[in-house]
N, C-alpha and C positions, 0 to 999 in steps of 0.2 A: 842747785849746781849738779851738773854731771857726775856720774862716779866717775873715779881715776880709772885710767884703760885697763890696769892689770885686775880689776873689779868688773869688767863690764862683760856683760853678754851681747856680742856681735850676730847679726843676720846679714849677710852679703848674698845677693843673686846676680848671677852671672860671673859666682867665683871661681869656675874653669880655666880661664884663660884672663888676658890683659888686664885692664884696671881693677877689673873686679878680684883677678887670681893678688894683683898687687897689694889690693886694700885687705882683702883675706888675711895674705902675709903681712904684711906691718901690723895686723890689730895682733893677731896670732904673737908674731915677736916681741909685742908690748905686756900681753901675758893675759890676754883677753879670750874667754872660750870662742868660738866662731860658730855658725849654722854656714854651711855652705850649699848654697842652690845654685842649680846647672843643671844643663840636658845629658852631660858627660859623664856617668859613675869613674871611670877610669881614670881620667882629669880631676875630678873633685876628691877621687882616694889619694892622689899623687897631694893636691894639697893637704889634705888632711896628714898627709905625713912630713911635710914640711913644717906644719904648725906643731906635729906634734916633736918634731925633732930640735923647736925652737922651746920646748917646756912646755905647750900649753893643752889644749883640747881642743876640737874641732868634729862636728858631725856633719854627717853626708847627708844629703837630700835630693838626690837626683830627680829633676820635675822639670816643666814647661813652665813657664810664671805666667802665659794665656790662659791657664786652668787657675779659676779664684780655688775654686775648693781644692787644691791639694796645695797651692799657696798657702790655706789658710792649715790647712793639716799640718804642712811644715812648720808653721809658726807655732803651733799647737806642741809638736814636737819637742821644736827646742824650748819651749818653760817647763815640760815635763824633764826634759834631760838636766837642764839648767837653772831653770828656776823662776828666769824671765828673761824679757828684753830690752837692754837698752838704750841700743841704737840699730837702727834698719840701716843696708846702701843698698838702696835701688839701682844696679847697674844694667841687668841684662840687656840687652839689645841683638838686633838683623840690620842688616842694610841691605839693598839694592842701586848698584851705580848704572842708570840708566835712564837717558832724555825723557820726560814725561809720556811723550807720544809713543813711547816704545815699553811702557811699564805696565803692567797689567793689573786688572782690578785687583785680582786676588792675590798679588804682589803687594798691594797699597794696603789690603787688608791685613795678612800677613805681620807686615812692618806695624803698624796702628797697634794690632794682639800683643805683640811681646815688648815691643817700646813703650808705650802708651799705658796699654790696658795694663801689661804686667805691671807699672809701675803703681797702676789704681790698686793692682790686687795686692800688691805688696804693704801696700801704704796701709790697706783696711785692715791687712792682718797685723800689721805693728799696733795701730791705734786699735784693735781688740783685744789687746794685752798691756798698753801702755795707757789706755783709758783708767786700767782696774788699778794698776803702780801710782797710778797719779803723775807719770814724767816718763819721759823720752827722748830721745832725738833721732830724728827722720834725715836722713840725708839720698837728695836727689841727687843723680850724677847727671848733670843737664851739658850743656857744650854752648859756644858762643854762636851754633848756627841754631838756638834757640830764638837768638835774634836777627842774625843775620846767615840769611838763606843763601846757598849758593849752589850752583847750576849739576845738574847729573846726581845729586842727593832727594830730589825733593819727597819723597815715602820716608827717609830718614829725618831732614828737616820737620815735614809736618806734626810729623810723630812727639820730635823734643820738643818743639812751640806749644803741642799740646800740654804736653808735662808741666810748662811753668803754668799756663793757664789754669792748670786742675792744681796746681800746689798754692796760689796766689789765692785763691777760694778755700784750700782749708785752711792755710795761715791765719785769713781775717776770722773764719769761724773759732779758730782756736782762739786767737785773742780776745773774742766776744765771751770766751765759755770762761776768760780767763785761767786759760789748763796750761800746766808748767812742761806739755808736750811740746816740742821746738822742734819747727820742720826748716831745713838749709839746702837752698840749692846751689852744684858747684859750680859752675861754668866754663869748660875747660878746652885748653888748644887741641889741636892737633897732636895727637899718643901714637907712638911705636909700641903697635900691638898685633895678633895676629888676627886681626879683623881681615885687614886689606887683601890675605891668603884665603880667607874663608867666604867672603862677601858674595851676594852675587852677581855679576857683570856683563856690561852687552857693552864694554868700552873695546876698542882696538888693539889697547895696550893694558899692562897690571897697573891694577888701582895702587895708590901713595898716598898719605898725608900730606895737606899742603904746609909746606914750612912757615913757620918754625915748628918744631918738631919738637915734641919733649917724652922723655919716659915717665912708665907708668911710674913709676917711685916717687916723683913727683906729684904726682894726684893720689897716692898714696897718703903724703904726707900731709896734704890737704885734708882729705877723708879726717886723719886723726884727730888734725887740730879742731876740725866742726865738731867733731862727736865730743871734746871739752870744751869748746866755746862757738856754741851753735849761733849764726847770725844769717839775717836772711839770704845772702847769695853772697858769696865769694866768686869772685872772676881772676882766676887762676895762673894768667899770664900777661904778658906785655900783648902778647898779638888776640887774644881772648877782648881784652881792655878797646883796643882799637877797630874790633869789628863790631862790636859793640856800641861805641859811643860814633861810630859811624855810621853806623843804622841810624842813628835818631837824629844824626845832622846832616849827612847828605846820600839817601837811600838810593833817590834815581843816578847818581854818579857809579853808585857800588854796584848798581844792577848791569851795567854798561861796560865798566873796568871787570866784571867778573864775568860776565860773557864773552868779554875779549881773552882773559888770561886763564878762565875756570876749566876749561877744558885739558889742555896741557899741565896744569900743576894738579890734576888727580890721578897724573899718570907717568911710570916711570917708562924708559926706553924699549923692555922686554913685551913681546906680543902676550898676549892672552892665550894659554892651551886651546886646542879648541875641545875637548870633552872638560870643563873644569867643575869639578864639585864645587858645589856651595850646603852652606847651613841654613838656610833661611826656612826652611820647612821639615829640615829634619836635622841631629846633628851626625858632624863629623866625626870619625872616630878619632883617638889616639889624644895625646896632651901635649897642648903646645905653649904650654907655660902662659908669662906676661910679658913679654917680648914680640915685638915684631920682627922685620927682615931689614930697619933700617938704622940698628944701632950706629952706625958711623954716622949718621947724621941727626942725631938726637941730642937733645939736652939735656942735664941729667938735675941741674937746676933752675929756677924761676925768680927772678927779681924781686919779681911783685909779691911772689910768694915768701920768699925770704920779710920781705917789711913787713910784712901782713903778718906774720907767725915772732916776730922782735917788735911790733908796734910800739909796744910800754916803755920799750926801753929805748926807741927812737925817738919818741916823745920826750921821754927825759931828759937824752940828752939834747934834743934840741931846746929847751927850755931852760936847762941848764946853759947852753950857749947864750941864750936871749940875755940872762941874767948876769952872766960875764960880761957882755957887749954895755947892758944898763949901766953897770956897775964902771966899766972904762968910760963910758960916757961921761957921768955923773961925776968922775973924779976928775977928770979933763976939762 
């Protein structure tokens, strides 16, 4: 079994900003030390004072996660500061929102190094210290265009496709080794984060989430629950659930209705700067929290994720119903 959160030593990468700044804070507030990796030192000080203003401890590691070897340095760091590692979140990520024919190689490679690769490099450095503990837990932060792709993403999409492909291979290895190391992947909607300000863009208009829309708090609290009850992929939301199980029944439908509707729902009404910074190959300065620009249209909780996190006790009580129902039967 896992340690309890206010036991655990945390690594998050990509803990600068959105999901990753999010899961940083909720482990931090649970009373968990944190490693925090980003390209950001000024971002990643800011949270590191947030964690530490909730009680806890947290250490900065500002790095690229395309570089294994300071990945693997970092990891190195936090058992030296800490002791060990618990649980890894693989979040970092780039994107690129632009029609394939208009993407450039070294745009695809790019995306591939810090989605992808960083997520390999991440994963090697948790299991070289979680090999030696005897246990772990790995948590990938994957998304539902793992399975289903959709148009003006594709350097992004291929990138996550690849992650479950490479986490699906070491799962069965781990099971073969029988090692009490548990890797989870999340699977998640659409986040109000500051990606879509940072991205980089050849769209007409500013990039958006397509709705529905949820905060980062939300796959925060997902984060938690895997790192105490690691199971093989969690799918995050109602609308995660249906892209999902829509891929596997009717793809050529989905490839057709999103070429009709994909273009307009990644984009909100305001043009695009025309000089617009992006992160994708270097970062941004300054801290932009975990927050995106579309709080009035987000949700701040998950259905699916609510059952999913009450399960046992959803279960009871429906079994307790079944046995009320037996029970009026049987005397009737």
């Amino acid at each position: 079994m896992p340690r309890r959160l206010s036991d655990q030593v945390v690594v998050v990468t990509g803990a600068s900003s959105g999901i990753g700044r999010a899961i940083a804070r909720a482990f931090g507030a649970a009373g968990a030390k944190v490693g925090l990796i980003a390209r950001t030192r000024a971002a990643l000080e800011e949270a590191e004072r947030e964690i530490a203003a909730s009680g806890s401890e947290a250490l900065v590691l500002p790095l690229d996660v395309s570089d294994p070897r300071k990945v693997s340095d970092a990891a190195r760091a936090v058992v030296e500061r800490f002791g060990r590692i618990d649980t890894w979140v693989n979040d970092a990520m780039v994107s690129v929102f632009s029609p394939v024919h208009r993407t450039t190689p070294d745009e695809y490679r790019r995306v591939v190094e810090v989605n992808y690769l960083g997520t390999v490099h991440g994963t090697l450095a948790a299991l070289e210290h979680m090999r030696k503990q005897g246990e772990g837990v790995i948590l990938q932060i994957g998304s539902a265009l793992v399975y289903r792709s959709i148009p003006l993403q594709s350097a992004y999409c291929a990138s996550k496709a690849a992650i479950r492909g490479f986490t699906d291979s070491l799962r069965c290895e781990l099971f073969h080794e029988k090692s009490r190391i548990k890797v989870c992947m999340l699977q998640l909607p659409a986040v109000n984060t500051p990606q879509f300000a940072v991205v980089r863009t050849r769209l007409p208009r500013k990039p958006k989430p397509v709705p529905p829309i949820f905060q980062p708090e939300v796959i925060a609290r997902a984060a938690l629950h895997a790192a105490l009850h690691p199971t093989r992929e969690m799918w995050v939301s109602g609308s995660a659930v249906k892209a999902i199980l829509g891929q596997r029944i009717i793809p050529g439908l989905l490839d057709r209705y999103l070429g009709r509707i994909g273009y307009d729902a990644q984009q909100t009404g305001e043009p695009v700067e025309r000089y617009r910074p992006d992160n994708v190959f270097a970062p941004l300065p300054g801290d932009r929290g975990a927050h995106g620009a579309f709080d009035a249209e987000s949700r701040s909780h998950s259905m699916e994720l609510w059952a999913r996190l009450r399960r046992g006790a959803i279960a009871g009580s429906v079994a307790a119903a079944a046995l009320a129902l037996g029970l009026y039967s049987w005397r009737a």
